[in-house]
Structure formats: structure tokens, C-alpha cells
N, C-alpha and C positions, 0 to 999 in steps of 0.2 A: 127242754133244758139241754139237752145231748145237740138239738142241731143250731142252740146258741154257742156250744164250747167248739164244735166243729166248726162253724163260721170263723170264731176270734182266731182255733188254730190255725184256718187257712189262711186270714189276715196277717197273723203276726208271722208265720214261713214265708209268707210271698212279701213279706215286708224286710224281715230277715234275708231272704236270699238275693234283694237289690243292694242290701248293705254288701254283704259279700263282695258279690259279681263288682261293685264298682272299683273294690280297691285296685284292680288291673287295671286301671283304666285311667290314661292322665289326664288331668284334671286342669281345662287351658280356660282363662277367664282373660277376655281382653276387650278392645274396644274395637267396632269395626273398622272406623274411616281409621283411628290409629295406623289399626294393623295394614291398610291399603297403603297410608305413606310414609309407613318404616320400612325400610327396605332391609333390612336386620333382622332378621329368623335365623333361626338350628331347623334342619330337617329333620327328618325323621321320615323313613318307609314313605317317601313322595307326600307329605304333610308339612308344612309350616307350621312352625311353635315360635313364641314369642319370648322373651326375657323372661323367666321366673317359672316357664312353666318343667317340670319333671317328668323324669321317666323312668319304669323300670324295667330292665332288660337284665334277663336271667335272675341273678340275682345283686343285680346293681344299680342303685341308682343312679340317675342324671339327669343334671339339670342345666337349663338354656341360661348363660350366663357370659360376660363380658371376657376376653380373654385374659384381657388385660387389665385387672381392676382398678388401675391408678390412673387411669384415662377414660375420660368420659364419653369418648367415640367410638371407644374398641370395640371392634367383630364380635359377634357370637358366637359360642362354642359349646357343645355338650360338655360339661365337667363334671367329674364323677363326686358325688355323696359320700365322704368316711359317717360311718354307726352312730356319731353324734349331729348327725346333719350339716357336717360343716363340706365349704368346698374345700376339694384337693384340686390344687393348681398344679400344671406339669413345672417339673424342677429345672430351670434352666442353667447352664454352666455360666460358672463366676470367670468368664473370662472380657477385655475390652481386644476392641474391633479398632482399628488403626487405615484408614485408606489411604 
């Protein structure tokens, strides 16, 4: 009986302590030939990441995401996470350009 409950505990710790350990860790789910002829990644520490995938650094998130989201070619860029999971897009100035 004693080395059935020791077994499940060691089961259920070692099963508990991959849930943990993962959540540092980001989470990229793509395609491969995709990912070979998109030429559109966010780096990251000499990694390529794809569109959608996140990250967190310190205590921030980011996410690989269009720079520009009203055009359907735009670059990619890390954009950082606000606490409801939305993107924060950087604020540009309301000014026009004249050449």
C-alpha cells in the first residue's frame, strides 16, 4: 500500500513539475515548408518566431505580430501584451508628411 501512494506521488510531482517548468517557455506551433518560405519572423536571442507566437521577458509580454495591422504585408515586430491580452501598438504622431 505505502509503495502504491509513493509511486502516484512521484507520478503526480514529476507530472506537476512539467506543467510548471513549461510556462517559461514559448510556445511556437508552425508549419515547416511554411516557416522556410515566409521570410517574416521576430527574432528573438538568434531564434526565429513566427506570427502569433509570444514571449515573456521579465515581466512582459510579446508577441510576434504585424506592425502594421491594416495591411496585409506588414513586417513583423515584437508588440508588447497590456494584462487583458490585447496588443499595445506604438502611438504614432498625428502629423501629414508634404514632399
Amino acid at each position: 500500500m505505502f509503495r502504491k501512494i509513493l509511486i502516484l506521488t512521484t507520478l503526480f510531482i514529476l507530472l506537476f513539475s512539467q506543467f510548471v517548468l513549461a510556462k517559461d517557455k514559448a510556445l511556437v506551433v508552425l508549419d515547416g515548408q511554411e516557416a522556410l518560405n515566409n521570410h517574416k519572423v521576430c527574432w528573438y536571442e538568434n531564434k526565429r518566431y513566427t506570427e502569433g507566437a509570444y514571449i515573456a521577458v521579465s515581466d512582459i509580454t510579446l508577441i510576434c505580430a504585424a506592425k502594421q495591422p491594416n495591411f496585409s504585408n506588414s513586417d513583423l515586430a515584437w508588440l508588447r501584451l497590456d494584462k487583458n491580452g490585447d496588443i499595445v501598438y506604438p502611438k504614432r504622431d498625428k502629423s501629414i508628411n508634404v514632399n
